[in-house]
N, C-alpha and C positions, 0 to 999 in steps of 0.2 A: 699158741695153741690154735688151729684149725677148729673152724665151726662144723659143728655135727652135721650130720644129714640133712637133721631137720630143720636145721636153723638157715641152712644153705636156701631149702626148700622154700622157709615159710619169704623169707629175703626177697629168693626170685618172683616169687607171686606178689606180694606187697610191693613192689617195685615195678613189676607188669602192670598192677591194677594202677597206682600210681601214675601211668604214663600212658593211661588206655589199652593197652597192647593186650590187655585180657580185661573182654569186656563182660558185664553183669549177663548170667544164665551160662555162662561157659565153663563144659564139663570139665572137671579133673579128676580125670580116670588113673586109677591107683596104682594099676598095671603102666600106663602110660607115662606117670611121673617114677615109679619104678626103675624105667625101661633109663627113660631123660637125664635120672641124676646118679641113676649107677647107684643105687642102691636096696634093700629091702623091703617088703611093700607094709613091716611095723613103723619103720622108718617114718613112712610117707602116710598111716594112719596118724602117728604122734602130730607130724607136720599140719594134717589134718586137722587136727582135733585143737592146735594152738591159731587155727585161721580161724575157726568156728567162735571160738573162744573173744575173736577179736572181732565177729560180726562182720568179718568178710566172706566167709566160707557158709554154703549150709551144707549139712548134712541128711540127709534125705534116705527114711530106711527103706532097702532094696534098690534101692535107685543108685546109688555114688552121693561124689561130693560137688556140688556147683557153687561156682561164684553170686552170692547173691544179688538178687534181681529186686531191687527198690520197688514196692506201690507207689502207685500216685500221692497215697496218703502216706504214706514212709515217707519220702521222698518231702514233701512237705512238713512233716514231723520233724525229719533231719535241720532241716533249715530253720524251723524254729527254734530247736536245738540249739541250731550253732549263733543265730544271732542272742539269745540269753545268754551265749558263754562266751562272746565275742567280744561284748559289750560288758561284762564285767573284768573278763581279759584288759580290753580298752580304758578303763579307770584305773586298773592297776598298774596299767605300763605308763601311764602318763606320768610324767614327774622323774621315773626310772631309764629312762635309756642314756647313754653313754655317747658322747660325740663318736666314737668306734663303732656301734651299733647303728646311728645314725647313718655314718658310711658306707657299714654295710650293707643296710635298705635302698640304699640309693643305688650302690652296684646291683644290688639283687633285680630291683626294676630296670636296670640298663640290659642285664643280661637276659633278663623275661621278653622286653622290647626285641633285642636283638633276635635273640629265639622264632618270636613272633615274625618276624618281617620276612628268615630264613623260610618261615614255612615247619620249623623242626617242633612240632608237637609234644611230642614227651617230653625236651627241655625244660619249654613254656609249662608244660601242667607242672613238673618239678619245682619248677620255679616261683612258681605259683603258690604252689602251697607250703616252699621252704619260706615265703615272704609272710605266710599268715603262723605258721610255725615260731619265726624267728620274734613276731609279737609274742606270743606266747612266753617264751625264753626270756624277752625283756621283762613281762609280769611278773615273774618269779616264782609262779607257784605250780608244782610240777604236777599234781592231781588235775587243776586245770589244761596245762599242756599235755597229761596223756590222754583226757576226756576229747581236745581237740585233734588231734591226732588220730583216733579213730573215725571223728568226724568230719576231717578233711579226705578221708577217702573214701569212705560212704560217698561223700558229696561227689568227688571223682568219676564213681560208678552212676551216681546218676546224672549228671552232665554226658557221660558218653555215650547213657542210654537214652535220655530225654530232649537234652539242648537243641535249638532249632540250628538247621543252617547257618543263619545269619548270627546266634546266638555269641555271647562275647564268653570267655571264661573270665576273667581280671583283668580290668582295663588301665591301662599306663595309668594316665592320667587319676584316678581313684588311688590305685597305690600310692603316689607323688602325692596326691591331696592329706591322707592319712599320715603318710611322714611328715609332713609338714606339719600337721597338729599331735603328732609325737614330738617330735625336736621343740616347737613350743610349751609343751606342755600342759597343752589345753583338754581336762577330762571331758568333757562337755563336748566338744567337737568331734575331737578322737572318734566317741562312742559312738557321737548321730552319725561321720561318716562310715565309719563300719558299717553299722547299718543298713543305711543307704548302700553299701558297694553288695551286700550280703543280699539284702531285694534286688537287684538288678540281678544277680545272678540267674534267682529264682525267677525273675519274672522272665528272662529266655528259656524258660523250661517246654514245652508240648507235650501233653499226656495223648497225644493222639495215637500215634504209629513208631511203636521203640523199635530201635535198631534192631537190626538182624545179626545173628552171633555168628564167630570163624569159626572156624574146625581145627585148624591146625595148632595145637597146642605148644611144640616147640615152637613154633614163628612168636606165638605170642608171649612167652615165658623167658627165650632166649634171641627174641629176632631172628630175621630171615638169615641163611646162612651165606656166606656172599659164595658169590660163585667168580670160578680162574676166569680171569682175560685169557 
């Protein structure tokens, strides 16, 4: 069975915001995503109204729908957020992962490096957050992974709006630290490295001057279209 309209819909944006490509304050005009997925603009309110739902989308009356745009103090809320649920994440997974899982984290940071080195951005934030996800998945408790799951893209939107320059999103080396005191199964360390990788985050945040938002909606939602040699 083919996914509905709106599921198609709510996909490409979660997925956009995911890999930066639709950054926080960027409109989504209902005629416009109308127009983009070929279909009805109830359609694209439902779609709507299931982003809102998930604290990506706000809804703003007379105005349309915009990707939300984190405060300074959200934005820091968020991260406190997520290191309380990181760290209880972190004691649960310890003791739990599977020599298979283990491998898998290990590929996952190869291909995040890789990513990185490329220059290929979307990968990397993908990658990034399939690695803090896949903790999740070792803990085993699903209420906990969908709580971080909305938190790992919050965090997204505001890394794309906040992060310095020089700012790092996950650094090789913190990932490979963290596995390493999963495959031992040290709760104790697990958690303080979380921690630690979850403050560094934040700490390349700048509340000074947020980026400037695109316009071009399809670019952002579907990428650029390639054009004939």
């Amino acid at each position: 069975m083919s996914d509905s309209p709106e599921d198609t819909i709510v996909a490409a944006v979660l997925d956009a915001v995911a890999e930066q490509r639709l950054p926080a304050g960027a409109k989504l005009g209902e005629q416009a995503l109308s127009d983009l997925f070929e279909c009805n603009r109830a359609n694209v309110r439902r779609a709507l109204a299931s982003l809102a739902a998930q604290h990506v989308v706000e809804l703003r009356p007379n105005r349309g729908a915009f990707v939300i745009t984190p405060s300074p103090k959200e934005a820091r809320d968020i991260f406190q957020a997520r290191r309380a649920l990181e760290h209880t994440i972190a004691r649960h997974a310890a003791g739990q992962a599977k020599k298979a899982d283990i491998t898998y984290l290990r590929r996952n940071i190869a291909e995040e490096t890789q990513a990185r080195r490329a220059g290929d951005k979307p990968a990397e934030l993908r990658l990034s957050r399939q690695f803090h996800m896949s903790l999740a998945g070792i803990a085993g408790n699903k209420v906990l992974e969908r709580f971080l799951s909305e938190l790992t893209m919050r965090t997204t939107l505001i890394l794309g709006l906040y992060a310095t320059a020089g700012g790092s999103h996950c650094a090789e080396d913190e990932h490979d630290r963290i596995v390493d005191a999963l495959e031992a199964g040290d709760a104790d360390e697990l958690a303080r490295l979380t921690d630690e990788h979850l403050h560094h985050l934040e700490a390349g945040l700048s509340f000074k001057t947020p980026k400037p938002v695109g316009s071009n909606l399809r670019d952002q939602l579907l990428g650029p279209v390639a054009t004939n040699m």
